[in-house]
C-alpha positions as CSV (number, residue, x, y, z in Angstrom):
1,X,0.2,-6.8,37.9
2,X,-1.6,-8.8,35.4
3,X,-1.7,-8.4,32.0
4,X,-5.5,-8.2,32.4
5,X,-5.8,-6.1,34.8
6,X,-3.7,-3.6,32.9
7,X,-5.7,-4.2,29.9
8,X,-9.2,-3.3,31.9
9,X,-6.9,-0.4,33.2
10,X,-5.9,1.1,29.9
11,X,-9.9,0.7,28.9
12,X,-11.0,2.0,31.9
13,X,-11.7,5.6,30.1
14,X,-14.3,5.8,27.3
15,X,-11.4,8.0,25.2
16,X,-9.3,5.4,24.8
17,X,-12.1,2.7,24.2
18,X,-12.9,4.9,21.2
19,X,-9.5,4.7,20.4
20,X,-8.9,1.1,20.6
21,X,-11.6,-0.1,18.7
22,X,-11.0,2.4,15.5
23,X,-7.6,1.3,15.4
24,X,-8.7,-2.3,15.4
25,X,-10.3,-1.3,11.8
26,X,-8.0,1.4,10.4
27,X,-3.9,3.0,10.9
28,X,-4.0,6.6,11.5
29,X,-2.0,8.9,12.2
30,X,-2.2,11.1,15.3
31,X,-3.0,14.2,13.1
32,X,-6.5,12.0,12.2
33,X,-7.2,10.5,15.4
34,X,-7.4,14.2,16.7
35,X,-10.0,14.7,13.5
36,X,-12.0,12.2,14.8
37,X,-11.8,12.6,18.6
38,X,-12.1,16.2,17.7
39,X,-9.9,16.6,21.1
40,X,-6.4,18.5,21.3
41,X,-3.4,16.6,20.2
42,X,-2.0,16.3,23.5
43,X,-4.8,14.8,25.0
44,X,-5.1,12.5,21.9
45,X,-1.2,11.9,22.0
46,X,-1.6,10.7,26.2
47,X,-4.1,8.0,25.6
48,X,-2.5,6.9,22.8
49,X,0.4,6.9,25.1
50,X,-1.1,4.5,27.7
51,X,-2.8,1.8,25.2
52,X,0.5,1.8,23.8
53,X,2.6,1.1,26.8
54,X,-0.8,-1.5,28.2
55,X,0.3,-3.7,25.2
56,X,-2.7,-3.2,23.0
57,X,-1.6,-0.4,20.6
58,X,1.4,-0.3,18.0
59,X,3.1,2.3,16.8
60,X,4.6,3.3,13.2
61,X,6.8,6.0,12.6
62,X,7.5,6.6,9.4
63,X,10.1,10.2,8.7
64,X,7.4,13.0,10.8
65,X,4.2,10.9,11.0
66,X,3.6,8.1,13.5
67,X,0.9,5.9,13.1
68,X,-0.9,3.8,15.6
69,X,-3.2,0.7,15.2
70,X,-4.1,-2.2,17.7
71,X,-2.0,-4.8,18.3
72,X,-2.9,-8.0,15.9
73,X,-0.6,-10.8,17.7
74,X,-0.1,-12.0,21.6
75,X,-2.4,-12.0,24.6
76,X,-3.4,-8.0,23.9
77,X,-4.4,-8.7,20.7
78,X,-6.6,-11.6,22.1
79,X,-8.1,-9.4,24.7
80,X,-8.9,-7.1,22.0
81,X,-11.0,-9.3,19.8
82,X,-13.0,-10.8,23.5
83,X,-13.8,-7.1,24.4
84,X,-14.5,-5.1,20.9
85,X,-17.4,-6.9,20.0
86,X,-19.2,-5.4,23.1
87,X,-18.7,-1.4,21.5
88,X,-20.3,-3.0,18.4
89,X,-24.2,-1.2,18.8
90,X,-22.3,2.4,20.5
91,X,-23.7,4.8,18.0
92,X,-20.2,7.1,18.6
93,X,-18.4,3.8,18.2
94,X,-19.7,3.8,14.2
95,X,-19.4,7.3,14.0
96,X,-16.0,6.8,14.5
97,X,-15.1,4.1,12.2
98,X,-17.3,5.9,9.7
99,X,-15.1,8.9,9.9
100,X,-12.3,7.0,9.6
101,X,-13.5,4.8,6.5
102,X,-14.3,8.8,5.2
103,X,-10.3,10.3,6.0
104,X,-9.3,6.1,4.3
105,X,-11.3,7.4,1.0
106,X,-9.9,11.3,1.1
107,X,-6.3,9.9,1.0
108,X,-7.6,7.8,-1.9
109,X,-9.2,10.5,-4.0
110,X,-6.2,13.2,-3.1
111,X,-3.7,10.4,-4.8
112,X,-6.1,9.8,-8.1
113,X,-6.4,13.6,-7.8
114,X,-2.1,13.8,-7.8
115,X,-1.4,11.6,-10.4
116,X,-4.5,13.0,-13.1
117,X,-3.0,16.5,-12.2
118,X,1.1,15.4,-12.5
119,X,0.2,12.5,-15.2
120,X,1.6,14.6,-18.2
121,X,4.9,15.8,-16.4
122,X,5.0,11.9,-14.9
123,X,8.0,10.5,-17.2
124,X,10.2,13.5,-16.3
125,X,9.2,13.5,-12.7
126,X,10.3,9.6,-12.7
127,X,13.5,10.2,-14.6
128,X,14.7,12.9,-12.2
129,X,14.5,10.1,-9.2
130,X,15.7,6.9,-11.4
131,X,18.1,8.5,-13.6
132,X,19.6,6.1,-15.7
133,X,18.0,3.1,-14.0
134,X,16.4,0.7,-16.6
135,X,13.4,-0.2,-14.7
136,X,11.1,-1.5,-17.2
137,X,14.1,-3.6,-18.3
138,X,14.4,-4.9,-15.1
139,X,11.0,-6.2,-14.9
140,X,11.0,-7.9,-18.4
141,X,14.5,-9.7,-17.6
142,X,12.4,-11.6,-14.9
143,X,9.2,-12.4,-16.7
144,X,9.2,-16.2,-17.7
145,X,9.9,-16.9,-21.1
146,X,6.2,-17.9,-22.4
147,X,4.1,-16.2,-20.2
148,X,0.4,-16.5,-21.1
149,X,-0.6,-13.1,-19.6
150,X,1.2,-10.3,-17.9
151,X,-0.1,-7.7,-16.0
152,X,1.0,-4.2,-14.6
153,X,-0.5,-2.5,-11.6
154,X,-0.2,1.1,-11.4
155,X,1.2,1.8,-15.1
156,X,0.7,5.0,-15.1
157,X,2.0,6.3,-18.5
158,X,2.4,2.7,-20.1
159,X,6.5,3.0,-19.8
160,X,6.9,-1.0,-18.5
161,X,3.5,-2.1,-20.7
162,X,5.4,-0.7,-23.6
163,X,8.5,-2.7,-23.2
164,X,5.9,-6.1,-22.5
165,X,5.1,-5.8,-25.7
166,X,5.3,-8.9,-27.6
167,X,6.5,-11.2,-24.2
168,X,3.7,-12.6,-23.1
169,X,0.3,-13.7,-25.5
170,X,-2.0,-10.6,-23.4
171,X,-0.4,-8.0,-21.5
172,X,-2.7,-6.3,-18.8
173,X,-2.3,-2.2,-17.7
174,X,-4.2,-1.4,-14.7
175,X,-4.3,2.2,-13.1
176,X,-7.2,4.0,-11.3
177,X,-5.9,7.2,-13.1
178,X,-8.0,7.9,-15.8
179,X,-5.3,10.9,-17.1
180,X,-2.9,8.0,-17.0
181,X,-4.4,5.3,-19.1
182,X,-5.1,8.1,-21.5
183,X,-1.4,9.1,-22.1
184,X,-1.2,5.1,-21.9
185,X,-3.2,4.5,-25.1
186,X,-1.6,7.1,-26.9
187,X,1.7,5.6,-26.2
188,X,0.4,1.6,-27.1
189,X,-1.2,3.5,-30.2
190,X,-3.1,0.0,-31.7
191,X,-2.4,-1.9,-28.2
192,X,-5.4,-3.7,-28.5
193,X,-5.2,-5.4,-31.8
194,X,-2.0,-6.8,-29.8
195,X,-3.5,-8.6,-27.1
196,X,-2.8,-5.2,-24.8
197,X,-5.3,-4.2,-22.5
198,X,-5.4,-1.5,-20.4
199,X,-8.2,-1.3,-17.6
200,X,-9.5,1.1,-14.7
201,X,-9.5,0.1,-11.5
202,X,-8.6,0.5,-7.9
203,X,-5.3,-1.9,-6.2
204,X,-7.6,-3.0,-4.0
205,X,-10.5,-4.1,-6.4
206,X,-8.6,-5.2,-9.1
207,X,-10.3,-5.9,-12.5
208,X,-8.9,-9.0,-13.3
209,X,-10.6,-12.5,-12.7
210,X,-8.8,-15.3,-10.1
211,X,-5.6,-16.6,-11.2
212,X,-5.8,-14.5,-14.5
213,X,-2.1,-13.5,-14.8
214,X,1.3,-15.1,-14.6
215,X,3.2,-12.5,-13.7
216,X,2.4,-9.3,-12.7
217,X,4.6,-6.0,-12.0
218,X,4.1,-3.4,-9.7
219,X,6.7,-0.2,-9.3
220,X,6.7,2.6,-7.2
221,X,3.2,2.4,-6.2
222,X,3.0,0.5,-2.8
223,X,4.2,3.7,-1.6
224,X,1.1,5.7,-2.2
225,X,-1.6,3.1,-0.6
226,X,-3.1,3.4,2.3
227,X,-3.2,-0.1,3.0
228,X,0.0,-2.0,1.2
229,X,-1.3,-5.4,2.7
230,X,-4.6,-5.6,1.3
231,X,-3.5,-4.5,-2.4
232,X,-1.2,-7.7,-2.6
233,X,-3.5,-9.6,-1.1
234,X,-5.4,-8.5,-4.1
235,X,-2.2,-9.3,-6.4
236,X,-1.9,-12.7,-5.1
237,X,-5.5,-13.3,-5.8
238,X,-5.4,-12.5,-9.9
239,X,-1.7,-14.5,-10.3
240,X,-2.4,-18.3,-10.4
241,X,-0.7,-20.5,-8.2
242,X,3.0,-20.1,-8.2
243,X,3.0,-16.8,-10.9
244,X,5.4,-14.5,-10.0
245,X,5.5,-10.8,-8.8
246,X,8.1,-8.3,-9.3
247,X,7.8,-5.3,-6.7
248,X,9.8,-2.3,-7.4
249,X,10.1,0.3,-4.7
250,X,11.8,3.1,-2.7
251,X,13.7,1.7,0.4
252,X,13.3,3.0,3.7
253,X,14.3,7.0,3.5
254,X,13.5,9.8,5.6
255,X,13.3,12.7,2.9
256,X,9.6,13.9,4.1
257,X,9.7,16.3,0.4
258,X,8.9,13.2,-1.1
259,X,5.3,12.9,0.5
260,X,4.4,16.8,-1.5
261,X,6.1,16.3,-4.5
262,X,5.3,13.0,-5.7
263,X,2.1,12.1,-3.2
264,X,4.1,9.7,-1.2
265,X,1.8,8.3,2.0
266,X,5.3,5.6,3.1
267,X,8.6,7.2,3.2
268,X,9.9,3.6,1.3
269,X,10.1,-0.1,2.8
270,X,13.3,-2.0,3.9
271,X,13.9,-5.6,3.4
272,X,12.5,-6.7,6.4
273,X,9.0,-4.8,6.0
274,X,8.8,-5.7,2.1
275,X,9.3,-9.5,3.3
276,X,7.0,-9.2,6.5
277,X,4.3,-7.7,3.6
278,X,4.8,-10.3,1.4
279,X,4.9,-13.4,3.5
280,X,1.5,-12.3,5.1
281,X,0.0,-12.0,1.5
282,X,1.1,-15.4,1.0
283,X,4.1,-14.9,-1.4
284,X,7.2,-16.5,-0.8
285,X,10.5,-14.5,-1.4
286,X,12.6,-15.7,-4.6
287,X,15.3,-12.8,-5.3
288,X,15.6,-9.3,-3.5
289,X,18.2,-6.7,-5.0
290,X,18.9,-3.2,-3.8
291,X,19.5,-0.3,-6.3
292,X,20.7,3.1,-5.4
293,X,19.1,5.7,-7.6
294,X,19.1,9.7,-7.7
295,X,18.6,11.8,-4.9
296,X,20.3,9.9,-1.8
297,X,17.4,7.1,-2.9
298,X,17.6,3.6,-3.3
299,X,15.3,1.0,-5.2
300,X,14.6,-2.5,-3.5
301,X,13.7,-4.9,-6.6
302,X,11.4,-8.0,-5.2
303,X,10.6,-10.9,-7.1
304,X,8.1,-13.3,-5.2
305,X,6.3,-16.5,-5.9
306,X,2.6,-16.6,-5.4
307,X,2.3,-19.7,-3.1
């Protein structure tokens, strides 16, 4: 058979053309695409099932969850992009995406909801995983010597902004927290007299100008996004042309506790993903180090060049 004709196959059943061209915009999980289908997971789970095995779905797992979205390389991919553009005026067709652009925002808002409602207890929570693990000090052993500004994303209660401090002529905190930068400003007490500014904002609208920073930090936060790829595309947008970018993060686990106690949407990434991530964002990998923690975890340490 050819691979067309099993593409118009797969199609052939307006389900799974609902299903195909949401996951050309968003990944869900099956749990979501039964939300939005408002069908029964098995039914969900068998179309799913067939656009997989036709070539023109992927599929995630990551510890309980799997997650589906349409294939983005090879000849399914480019049957994709010919035949979507048809569904483009099908009202349920936008009813669809709009639902899925509404469950996109909820896992947003449950996150800035997490961390306002954990932000006090935050330093404990983070020293039960790292333990003795220096983080911040890893980060400022790789910032260049003379760095004009610095930034980090996600700083949360200001521990790695604190220990900036005097390295770099501005240093940048960025968290879409308010709770956080609160506790943040209360531990940089007079932070702005010393070129330390601390701003609100979304990963994937960050409030930084093109090129702004040098080097920029961001540590155990990829974890919680949605969408990983389009905050360091973001990243590599505010660092100027060859500023670096230090990624700390859980490797790959399976310990599904971690997605209710600490608001974890990614059970971790290996090597291979991080790089994969990276590369597409347009970084190029300088130095990767793994670090085992507490709890049967481990810490990959990233430091890439903005290209």
């Amino acid at each position: 058979m050819s691979n067309a004709l099993r593409y118009f196959k797969a199609l052939s059943d307006e389900t799974r053309l609902r299903l195909a061209y949401v996951l050309g915009r968003y990944e869900l999980s099956v749990n979501e695409l039964v939300s939005i289908l408002e069908m029964g997971q098995s039914r969900v789970s068998r179309h799913l099932k067939i656009l997989t095995e036709a070539g023109l779905l992927a599929s995630r797992r990551d510890g309980l969850w799997v997650f589906y979205s349409a294939v983005t390389e090879g000849e399914g991919a480019a049957f994709l992009r010919a035949a979507m553009p048809f569904l483009d005026e099908d009202a349920d067709m936008r009813a669809d995406v709009d639902m899925a652009a509404k469950i996109i925002e909820d896992r947003a808002l449950k996150t800035r909801q997490f961390f306002n409602t954990i932000a006090e207890h935050w330093d404990t929570l983070s020293r039960e995983v790292l333990g003795g693990f220096d983080l911040a000090g890893a980060v400022c052993a790789v910032m260049p010597e003379g760095c004009e500004a610095a930034v980090d994303l996600g700083c949360g209660t200001g521990l790695v902004l604190e220990r900036m401090r005097g390295r770099a002529r501005q240093i940048i905190g960025v968290d879409g927290s308010p709770r956080m930068l609160e506790l943040s400003r209360r531990r940089l007490a007079g932070a702005e007299e010393e070129g330390i500014s601390l701003r609100i904002g979304e990963l994937s609208h960050l409030p930084l100008r093109d090129g702004e920073a040098d080097f920029a930090s961001i540590n155990m936060v990829l974890h919680h996004l949605s969408n990983p790829e389009s905050a360091l595309a973001e990243i590599r947008r505010v660092l100027r042309p060859g500023g670096l970018l230090m990624v700390a993060d859980f490797d790959r686990h399976n310990q599904e506790r971690m997605r209710l106690d600490y608001g974890d949407l990614w059970l971790g990434f290996d090597e291979a993903t991080m790089t994969r991530l990276l590369q597409a964002a347009g970084f190029e990998i300088v130095s990767y180090t793994r670090r085992p923690v507490e709890q049967e975890l481990a810490l990959n340490l990233t430091l890439a060049r903005r290209l």
